[in-house]
Phi, psi and omega in degrees: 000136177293107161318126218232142169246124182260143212240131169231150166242169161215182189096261187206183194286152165063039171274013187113344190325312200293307180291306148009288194289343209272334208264309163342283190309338193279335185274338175274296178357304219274352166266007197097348186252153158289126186236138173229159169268079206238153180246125165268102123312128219247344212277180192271017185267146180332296189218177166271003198310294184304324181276140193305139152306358172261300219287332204204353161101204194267163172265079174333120176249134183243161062103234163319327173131337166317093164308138183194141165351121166300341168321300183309344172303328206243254186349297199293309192302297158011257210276355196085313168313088176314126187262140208235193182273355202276348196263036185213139157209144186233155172295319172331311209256350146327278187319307183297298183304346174266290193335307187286338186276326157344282198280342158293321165127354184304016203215018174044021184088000174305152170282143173264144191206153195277342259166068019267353214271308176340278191339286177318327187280329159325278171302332147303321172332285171320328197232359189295128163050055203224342213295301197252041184243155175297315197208121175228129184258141166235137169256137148264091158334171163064214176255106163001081195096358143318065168011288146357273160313337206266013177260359172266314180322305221303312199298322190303303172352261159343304171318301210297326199270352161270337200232352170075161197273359179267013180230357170179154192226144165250115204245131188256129187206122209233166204236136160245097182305158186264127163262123150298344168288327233235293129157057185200154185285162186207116150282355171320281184317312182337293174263021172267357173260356176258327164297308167313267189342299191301342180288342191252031195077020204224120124238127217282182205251345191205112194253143175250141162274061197286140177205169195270354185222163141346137144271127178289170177297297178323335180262334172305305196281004180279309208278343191277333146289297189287345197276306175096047180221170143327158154311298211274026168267355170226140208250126148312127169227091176291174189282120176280144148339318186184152190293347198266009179268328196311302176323299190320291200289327191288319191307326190287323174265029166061051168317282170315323187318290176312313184280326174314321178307306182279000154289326192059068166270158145201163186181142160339137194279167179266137197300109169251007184311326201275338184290311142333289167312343176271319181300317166331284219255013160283303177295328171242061164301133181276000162185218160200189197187149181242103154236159191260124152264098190240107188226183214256327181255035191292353187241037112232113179311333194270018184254001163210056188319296171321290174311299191289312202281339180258033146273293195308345123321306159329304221280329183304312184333287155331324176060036173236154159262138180247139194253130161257154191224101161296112195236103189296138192293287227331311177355294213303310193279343174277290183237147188267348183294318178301354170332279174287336151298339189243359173259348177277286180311347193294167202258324177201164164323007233245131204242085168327154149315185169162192184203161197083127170263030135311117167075016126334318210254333180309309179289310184286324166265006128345282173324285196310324152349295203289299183311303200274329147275022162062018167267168187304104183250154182236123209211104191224131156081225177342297157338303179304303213302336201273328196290304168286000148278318180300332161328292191313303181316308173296329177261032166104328151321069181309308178278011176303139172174171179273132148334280072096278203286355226147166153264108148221151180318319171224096196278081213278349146231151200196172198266152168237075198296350179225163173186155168263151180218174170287032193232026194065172222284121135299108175288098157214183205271105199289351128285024190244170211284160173331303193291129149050059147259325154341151155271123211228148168099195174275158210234122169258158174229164189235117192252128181340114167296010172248021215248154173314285196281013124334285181294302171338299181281318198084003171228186149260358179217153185194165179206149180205158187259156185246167165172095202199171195238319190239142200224152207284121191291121182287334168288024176246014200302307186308304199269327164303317165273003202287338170246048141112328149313083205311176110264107183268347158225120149253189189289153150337316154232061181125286202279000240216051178331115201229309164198152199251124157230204169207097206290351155274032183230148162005269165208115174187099176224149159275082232228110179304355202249175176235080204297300204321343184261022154241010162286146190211149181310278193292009166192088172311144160295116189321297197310304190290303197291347167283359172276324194277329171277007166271002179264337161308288189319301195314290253252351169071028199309280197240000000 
């Protein structure tokens, strides 16, 4: 039977859970055991699918087909483990689903109630497909006494007291600030946030502690009386260098330790080499490199969370640091003179998803940038569709544009009401809502065996995950490549563009998929690390 670790905050917001829980998990991994991740959200939306990237970061895709937390995002990179629809639950979508079973009669006329039935649907979750793993983390969104949340405590509650404490652990993970006026660190929110928790039946077995300096002993063995844990349950968790140190710094402060303690384990210490090596080659790099990233969404980095860590893997790749300069398309389109000022240094392109024609016409003279200097352009989702209207445009096509904007005469990306998928032909309705219309999920694609991103992958068949409504119209395929632009990948049958390059420019490919949510530190993503090496070759490094 699987252990289950419920993972919590208090204090306040971004202290970090998810990596945390991602680094846990890379630390049991790294012992030997099968690990799964799973996330609670507490808000009321279905998925995050619908929600602005400034309101919630980017939208994790898995796999299956699942809009989800960017948190799963840090868990696949971790841990390796493809994360599925069964690891994301929103209260949103908890509700909706007793609400549809109600109004269907299934509760026999019963009062629906938070209590049991939230809950129970909750602790299936929590228990759902768990048969053959060692350890399963529950992340709880939000905060401790987050009005929201407390029908995810309850249920955490309820386990534990069903699966018994030699069968779970809580690990609390809370901020001790620094003052500076006092010139000391103060435990106090620690412990009014462990105290909310325990009002709520919860003691957590373990607190992780952030903070920005050393914890002195005295203040470690203060909070460990008041808290009502062991000294060595409560673990510093100083500010790392970079997230890819974090495995390192929680194990040295005996984080895995503890928790095997409290489980009463024992096991071989863990194999950290591949974890050495990513930290090698993060921190010491033989040279850098700049890419402009020019997107719609530059003023919350986490809204292309994904993206910036497998450029930063290219750079592992590579043995380079890649410095990106978050460049808003609009600029472009308020002054066109900044164009060649904010784009002549860059080492290389890259042109984001995004949804809407806001910073379009911006992303399109990028694209054009790139093409008429011969710099390394990179084109992903959206990023793909600009590159093949700027095609069009250079080949004469003037009114080339997306459905997506508008009614245009040459509708050079256009909606896609059918497709196929390995579930059979896919529908939906070009007025229909918003939420889970996408072609969503893994994909397989086919690629020219003569083709650049051939040679890149090393294969000729491939799946890569979507996410997108509009897709490039093939019939304009003939006036695209007749100037240079290929289609070097489709859908399995045909019809379907999947990626564009030019085999007479440097590096300049195009991709309908979104490659950054399979990239991971110990296995950089191909499509990334050949970018960053082309971008080495621009910047002339070795």
């Amino acid at each position: 039977m699987a252990r289950h670790i419920f993972i919590t905050g208090g204090v306040v917001s971004s202290l970090g859970k998810g990596l945390m829980a991602a680094s846990l998990a890379a630390l049991l991994q790294a012992r030997g055991f099968k690990v799964r991740i799973r996330k609670f959200d507490p808000y009321l939306n279905v998925d995050p699918g619908t929600m602005s990237p400034y309101q919630h970061g980017e939208v994790y895709v898995t796999d299956d087909g699942a809009e989800t937390d960017l948190d799963l995002g840090h868990y696949e990179r971790f841990t390796g483990v493809s994360a599925r629809q069964s690891d994301n639950i929103t209260s949103g979508r908890i509700y909706r689903d007793i609400i549809t079973r109600e109004r269907r009669g299934d509760y026999l006329g019963a009062t629906v109630q938070v209590i049991p039935h939230v809950t129970d649907a909750i602790k299936q979750f929590a228990m759902a497909d768990t048969e053959d793993l060692d350890f399963v983390l529950c992340e709880i969104g939000g905060t401790v006494g987050d009005i929201e949340g407390l029908p995810f405590v309850e249920a955490m509650r309820q386990l534990r007291n069903e699966l018994g404490r030699e069968q779970s652990c809580f690990v609390h993970v809370t901020l001790v600030p620094y003052i500076a006026a006092a010139g000391e660190l103060k435990t106090k929110p620690t412990q009014h946030s462990v105290r909310e928790l325990t009002g709520l039946g919860i003691q957590p077995d373990i607190l992780l502690c952030r903070c920005d300096r050393p914890l002195p002993e005295g203040e470690r063995a203060k909070i460990a009386l008041f808290c009502n844990v062991r000294r060595e349950a409560v673990i510093p968790a100083l500010d790392a260098p970079n997230i890819y140190a974090v495995p390192l710094q929680y194990h040295a402060e005996g984080l895995d330790a503890e928790v095997l303690h409290h489980f009463r384990l024992s096991s071989p210490a863990p194999e950290l080499s591949r974890w050495n090596d990513i930290v090698d080659r993060y921190q010491n790099p033989e040279g850098e490199v700049t890419i402009g990233v020019v997107g719609k969404y530059v003023g919350l980095p986490d809204a292309y969370k994904s993206l910036n860590e497998a450029l930063v893997h290219g750079g592992m790749a590579n043995r380079v640091k890649v410095n990106i300069n978050w460049i808003d398309a609009e600029i472009f389109e308020r002054e066109a003179g900044e164009i060649a000022a904010l784009l002549e240094p860059m080492h290389g392109i890259l042109v984001p998803g995004g949804f809407g024609e806001r910073g379009t016409e911006g992303k399109i003279a990028s694209v054009r940038f790139a093409r008429e200097r011969a710099v390394p352009f990179f084109g992903i989702c959206l990023g793909m569709q600009m590159a093949c209207i700027e095609g069009a445009r250079a080949a004469g096509i003037e009114n080339a544009s997306s459905t997506e904007f508008g009614e245009t005469s040459e509708p050079v990306v256009g909606i896609i009401t059918e497709w196929m998928s390995k579930d059979g032909l896919q529908k939906r309705a070009e007025g229909g809502d918003l939420g889970g219309t996408m072609r969503l999920g893994a994909y397989p694609a086919v690629l020219s065996s003569n083709s650049h991103v051939a040679a890149i992958y090393g294969d000729t068949r491939i799946s890569e995950r979507h996410r997108h409504r509009y897709e490039v119209n093939a019939s304009y395929r003939e006036a695209l490549e007749g100037n240079g632009l290929i289609f070097s990948g489709m859908s399995p049958d045909g019809l379907l563009p999947e990626i564009v390059e030019r085999p007479d420019h440097p590096w300049f490919v195009g991709v309908q998929f979104h490659p950054e949510l399979k990239s991971k530190p110990f296995d950089p993503h191909p499509l990334f690390a050949g970018f960053i090496e082309a971008a080495v070759r621009q910047a002339r490094l070795f």
